[in-house]
C-alpha positions as CSV (number, residue, x, y, z in Angstrom):
1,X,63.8,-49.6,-31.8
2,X,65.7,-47.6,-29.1
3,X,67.1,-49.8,-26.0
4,X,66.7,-48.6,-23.2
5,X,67.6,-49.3,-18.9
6,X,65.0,-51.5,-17.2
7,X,64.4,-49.4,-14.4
8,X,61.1,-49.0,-12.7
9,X,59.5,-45.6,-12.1
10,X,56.3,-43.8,-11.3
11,X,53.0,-44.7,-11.4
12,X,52.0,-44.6,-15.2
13,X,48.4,-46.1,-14.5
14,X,46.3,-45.9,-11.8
15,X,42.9,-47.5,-11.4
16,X,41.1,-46.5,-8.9
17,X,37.3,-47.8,-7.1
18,X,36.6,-49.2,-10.5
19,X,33.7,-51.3,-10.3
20,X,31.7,-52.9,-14.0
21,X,28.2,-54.5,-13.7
22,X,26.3,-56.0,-16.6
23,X,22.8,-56.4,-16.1
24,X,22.5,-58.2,-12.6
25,X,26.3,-59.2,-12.6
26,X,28.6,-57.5,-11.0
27,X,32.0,-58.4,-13.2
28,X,34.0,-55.8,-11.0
29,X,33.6,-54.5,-7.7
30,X,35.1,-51.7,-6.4
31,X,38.8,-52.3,-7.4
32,X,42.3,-50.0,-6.8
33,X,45.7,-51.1,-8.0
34,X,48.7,-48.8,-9.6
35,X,51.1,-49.9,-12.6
36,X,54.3,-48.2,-12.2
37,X,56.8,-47.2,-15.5
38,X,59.0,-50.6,-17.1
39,X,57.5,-52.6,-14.5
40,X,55.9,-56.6,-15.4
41,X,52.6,-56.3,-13.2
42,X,50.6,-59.3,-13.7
43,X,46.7,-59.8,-13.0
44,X,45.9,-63.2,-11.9
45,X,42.8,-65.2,-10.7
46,X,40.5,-68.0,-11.1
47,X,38.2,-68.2,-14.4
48,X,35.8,-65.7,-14.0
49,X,37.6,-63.7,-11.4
50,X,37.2,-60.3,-13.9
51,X,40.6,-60.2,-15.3
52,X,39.3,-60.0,-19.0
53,X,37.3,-57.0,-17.9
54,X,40.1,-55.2,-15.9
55,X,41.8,-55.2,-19.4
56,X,39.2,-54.2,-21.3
57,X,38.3,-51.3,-18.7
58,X,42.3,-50.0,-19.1
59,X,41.9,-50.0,-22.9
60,X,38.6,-48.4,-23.2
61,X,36.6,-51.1,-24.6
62,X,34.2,-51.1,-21.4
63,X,33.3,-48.2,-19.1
64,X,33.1,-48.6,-16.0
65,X,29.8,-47.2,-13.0
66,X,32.0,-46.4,-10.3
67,X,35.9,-45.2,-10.3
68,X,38.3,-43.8,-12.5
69,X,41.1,-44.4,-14.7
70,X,44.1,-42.5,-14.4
71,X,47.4,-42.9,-17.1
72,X,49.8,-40.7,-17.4
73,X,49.0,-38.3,-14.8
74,X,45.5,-37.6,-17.0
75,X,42.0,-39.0,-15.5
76,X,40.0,-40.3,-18.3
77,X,36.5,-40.2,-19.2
78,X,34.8,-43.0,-21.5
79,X,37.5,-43.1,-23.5
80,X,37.5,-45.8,-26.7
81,X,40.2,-48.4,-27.6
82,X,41.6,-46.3,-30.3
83,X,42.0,-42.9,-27.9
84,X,43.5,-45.6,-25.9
85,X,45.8,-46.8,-28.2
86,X,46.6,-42.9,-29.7
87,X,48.0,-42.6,-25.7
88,X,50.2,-45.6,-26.2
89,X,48.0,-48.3,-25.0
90,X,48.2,-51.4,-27.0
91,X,46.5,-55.0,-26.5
92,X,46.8,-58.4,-27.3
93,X,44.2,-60.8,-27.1
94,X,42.8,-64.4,-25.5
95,X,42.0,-65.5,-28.8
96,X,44.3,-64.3,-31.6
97,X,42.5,-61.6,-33.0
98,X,44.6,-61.3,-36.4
99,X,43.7,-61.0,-39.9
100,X,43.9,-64.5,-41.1
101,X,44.3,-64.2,-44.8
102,X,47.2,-61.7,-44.6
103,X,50.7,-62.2,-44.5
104,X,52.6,-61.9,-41.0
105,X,54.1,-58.6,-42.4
106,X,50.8,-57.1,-43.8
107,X,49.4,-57.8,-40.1
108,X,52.5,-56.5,-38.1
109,X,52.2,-53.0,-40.5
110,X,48.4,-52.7,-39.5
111,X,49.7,-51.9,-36.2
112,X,51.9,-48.7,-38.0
113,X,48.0,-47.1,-39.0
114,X,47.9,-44.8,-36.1
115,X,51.7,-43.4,-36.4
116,X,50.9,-43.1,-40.2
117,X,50.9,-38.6,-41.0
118,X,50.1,-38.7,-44.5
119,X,46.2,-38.4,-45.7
120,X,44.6,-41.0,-48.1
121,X,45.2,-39.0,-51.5
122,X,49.2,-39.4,-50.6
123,X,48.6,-43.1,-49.7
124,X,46.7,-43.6,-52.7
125,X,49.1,-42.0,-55.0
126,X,52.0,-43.8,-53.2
127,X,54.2,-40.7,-54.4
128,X,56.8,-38.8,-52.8
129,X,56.2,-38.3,-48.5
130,X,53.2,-41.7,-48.5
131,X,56.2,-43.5,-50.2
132,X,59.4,-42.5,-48.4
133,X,56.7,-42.8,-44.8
134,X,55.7,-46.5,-45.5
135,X,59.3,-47.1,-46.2
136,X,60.1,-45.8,-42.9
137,X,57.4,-47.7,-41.2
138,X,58.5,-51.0,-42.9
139,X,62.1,-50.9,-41.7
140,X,60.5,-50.2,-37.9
141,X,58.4,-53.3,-38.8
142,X,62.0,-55.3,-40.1
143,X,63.6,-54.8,-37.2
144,X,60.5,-56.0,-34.9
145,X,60.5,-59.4,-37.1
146,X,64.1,-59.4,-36.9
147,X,63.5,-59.3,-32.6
148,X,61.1,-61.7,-32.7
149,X,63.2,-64.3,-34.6
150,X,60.0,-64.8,-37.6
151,X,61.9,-63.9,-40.3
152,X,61.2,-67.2,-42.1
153,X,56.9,-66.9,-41.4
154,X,57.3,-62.7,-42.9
155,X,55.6,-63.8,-46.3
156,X,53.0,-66.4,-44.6
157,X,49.6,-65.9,-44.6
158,X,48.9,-66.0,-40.5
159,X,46.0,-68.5,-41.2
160,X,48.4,-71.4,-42.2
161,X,50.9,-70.7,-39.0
162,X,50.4,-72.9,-35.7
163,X,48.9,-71.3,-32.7
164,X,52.0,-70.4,-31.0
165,X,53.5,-68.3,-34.2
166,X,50.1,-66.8,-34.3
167,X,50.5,-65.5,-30.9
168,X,54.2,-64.4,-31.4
169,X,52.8,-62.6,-34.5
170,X,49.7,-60.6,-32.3
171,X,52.6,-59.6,-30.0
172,X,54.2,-57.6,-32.8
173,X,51.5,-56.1,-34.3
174,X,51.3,-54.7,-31.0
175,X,54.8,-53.7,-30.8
176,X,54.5,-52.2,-34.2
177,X,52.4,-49.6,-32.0
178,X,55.3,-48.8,-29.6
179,X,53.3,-48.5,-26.6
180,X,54.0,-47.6,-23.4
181,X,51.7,-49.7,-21.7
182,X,51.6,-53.3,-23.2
183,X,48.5,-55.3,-22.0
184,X,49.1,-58.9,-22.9
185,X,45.5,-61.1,-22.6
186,X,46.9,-65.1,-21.5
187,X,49.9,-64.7,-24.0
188,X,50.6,-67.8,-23.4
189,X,47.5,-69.9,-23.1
190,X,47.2,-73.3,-25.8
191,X,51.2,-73.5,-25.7
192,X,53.7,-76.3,-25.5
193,X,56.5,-76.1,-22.7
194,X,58.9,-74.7,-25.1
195,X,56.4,-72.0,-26.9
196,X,56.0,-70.6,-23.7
197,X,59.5,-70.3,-22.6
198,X,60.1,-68.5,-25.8
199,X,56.9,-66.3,-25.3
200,X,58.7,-65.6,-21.5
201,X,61.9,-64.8,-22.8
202,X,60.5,-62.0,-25.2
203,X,58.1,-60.4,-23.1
204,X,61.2,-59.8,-20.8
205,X,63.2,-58.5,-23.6
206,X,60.5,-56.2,-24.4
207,X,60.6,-55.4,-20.8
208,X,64.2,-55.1,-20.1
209,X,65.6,-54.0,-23.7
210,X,62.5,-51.1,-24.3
211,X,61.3,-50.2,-21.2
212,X,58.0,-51.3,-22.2
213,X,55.7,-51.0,-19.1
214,X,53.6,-54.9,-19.5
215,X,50.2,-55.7,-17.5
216,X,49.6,-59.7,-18.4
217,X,47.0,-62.0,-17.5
218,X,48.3,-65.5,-17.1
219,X,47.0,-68.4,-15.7
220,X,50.4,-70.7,-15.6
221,X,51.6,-69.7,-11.9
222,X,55.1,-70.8,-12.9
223,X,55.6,-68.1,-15.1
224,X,53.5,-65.4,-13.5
225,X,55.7,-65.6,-10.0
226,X,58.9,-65.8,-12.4
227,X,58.2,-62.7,-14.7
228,X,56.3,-60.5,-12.6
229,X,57.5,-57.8,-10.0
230,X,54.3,-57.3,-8.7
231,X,51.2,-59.2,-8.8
232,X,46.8,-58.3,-8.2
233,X,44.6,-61.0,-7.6
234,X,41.1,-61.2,-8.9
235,X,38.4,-63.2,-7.3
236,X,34.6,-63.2,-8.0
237,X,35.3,-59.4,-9.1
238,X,36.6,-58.5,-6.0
239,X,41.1,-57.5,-5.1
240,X,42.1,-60.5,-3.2
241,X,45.7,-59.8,-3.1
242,X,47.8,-57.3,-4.4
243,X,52.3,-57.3,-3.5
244,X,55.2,-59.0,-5.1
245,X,55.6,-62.7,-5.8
246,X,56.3,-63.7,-2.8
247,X,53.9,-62.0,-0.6
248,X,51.1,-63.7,-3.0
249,X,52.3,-66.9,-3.1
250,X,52.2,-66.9,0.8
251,X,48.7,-65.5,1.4
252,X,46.1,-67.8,2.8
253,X,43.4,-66.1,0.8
254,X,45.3,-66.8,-2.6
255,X,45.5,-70.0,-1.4
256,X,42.2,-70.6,-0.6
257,X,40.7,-69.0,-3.8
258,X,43.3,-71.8,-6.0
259,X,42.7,-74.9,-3.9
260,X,38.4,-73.8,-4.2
261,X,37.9,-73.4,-0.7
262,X,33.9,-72.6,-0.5
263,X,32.9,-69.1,0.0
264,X,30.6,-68.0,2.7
265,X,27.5,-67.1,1.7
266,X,26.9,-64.0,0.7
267,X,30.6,-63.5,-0.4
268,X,29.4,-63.4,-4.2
């Protein structure tokens, strides 16, 4: 996997006036926030504040009414998850979304399908260019185990593995992708103090040693005003917040919206 300088660019996502009803509920309401090239931009906000849906608008898996969606300088229109992911969006998930039954290298090579050339009758065959490509895919997959330090879980079936490996092996699945944008769904939610710190650490490498642009929802403040360089906050569907760190951690309306200050009426 080529290193390279953490340095953050131009805007490679934009969302723009996006809001996403369901019936009667409005999940999103009318929201606008940029994620700029090898930056960490978290998305944070109380339990049904609409982050789930943010991410599930970016990755195509929900369309939105209102707004747009713009990556790479491109506007989109209802695309689905796996366009998304052909334009170098990949996505973990709240729940470990993994195939249970497999091994943690079988999983990690699903995520090589879409950079795979060769048609079924080659793959089939396993002969000459579906041979010498799988071999090529399984070193990229090597080298991500090697980065993730599961070298000693590569032959376990994923079902036997504690949570926390579980989530380690989700991340490189995703990684096997080699997105640009990484959207990472509470990567570290049902972890012990030191799981997490581990999780921390290699979402920065990722960060720092690719250049791997990474939007995460996270509900541990701690880590989310350690990680992040900027940070959008969600409440009731609606932007509360949007700056670095410490311009979040020192407005009133974050404040408010952790500590449960009522809402007016009417505020929805």
């Amino acid at each position: 996997m080529t290193q390279q300088a953490r340095v953050i660019g131009d805007t490679l996502l934009k969302v723009e006036s996006i809001s996403l009803g369901f019936g009667g509920v409005q999940a999103l309401s009318n929201i606008s926030f940029d994620i700029k090239k090898h930056e960490i931009r978290a998305i944070i906000g109380p339990n049904g504040a609409g982050k789930t849906s943010m991410l599930n608008v970016i990755n195509g898996f929900y369309h939105p009414q209102e707004g747009a969606i713009t990556f790479k300088g491109e506007v989109r229109r209802a695309m689905r998850p796996h366009e998304a992911a052909k334009q170098g969006i990949a996505r973990t998930f709240q729940n470990v979304a993994l195939f249970k039954g497999m091994s943690t290298l079988d999983n990690i090579m699903t995520g090589r399908n879409l950079r795979m050339s060769k048609n079924i009758f080659w793959q089939m065959l396993y002969l000459g260019p579906a041979r010498r490509e799988e071999m090529e895919h399984r070193q990229r997959v090597e080298e991500i185990i090697d980065f993730l330090e599961i070298q000693a879980i590569r032959r376990t079936p994923v079902g036997r593995l504690p949570y926390g490996l579980q989530k380690r092996v989700e991340l490189a699945r995703a990684l096997a992708m080699e997105p640009e944008l990484l959207l990472l769904d509470e990567p570290m939610a049902g972890m012990n103090v030191e799981e997490k710190e581990d999780m921390c650490r290699f979402i920065l490498d990722v960060n720092e040693q690719f250049g791997t642009t990474i939007a995460l929802i996270e509900h541990d403040m701690g880590v989310v005003m350690d990680i992040s360089d900027r940070v959008v906050v969600l409440d009731y569907g609606r932007k509360l917040a949007d700056g670095t760190p410490d311009e979040v951690r020192g407005n009133q309306d974050v404040i408010d919206a952790y500590l449960g200050v009522p809402h007016d009426e009417g505020d929805g």
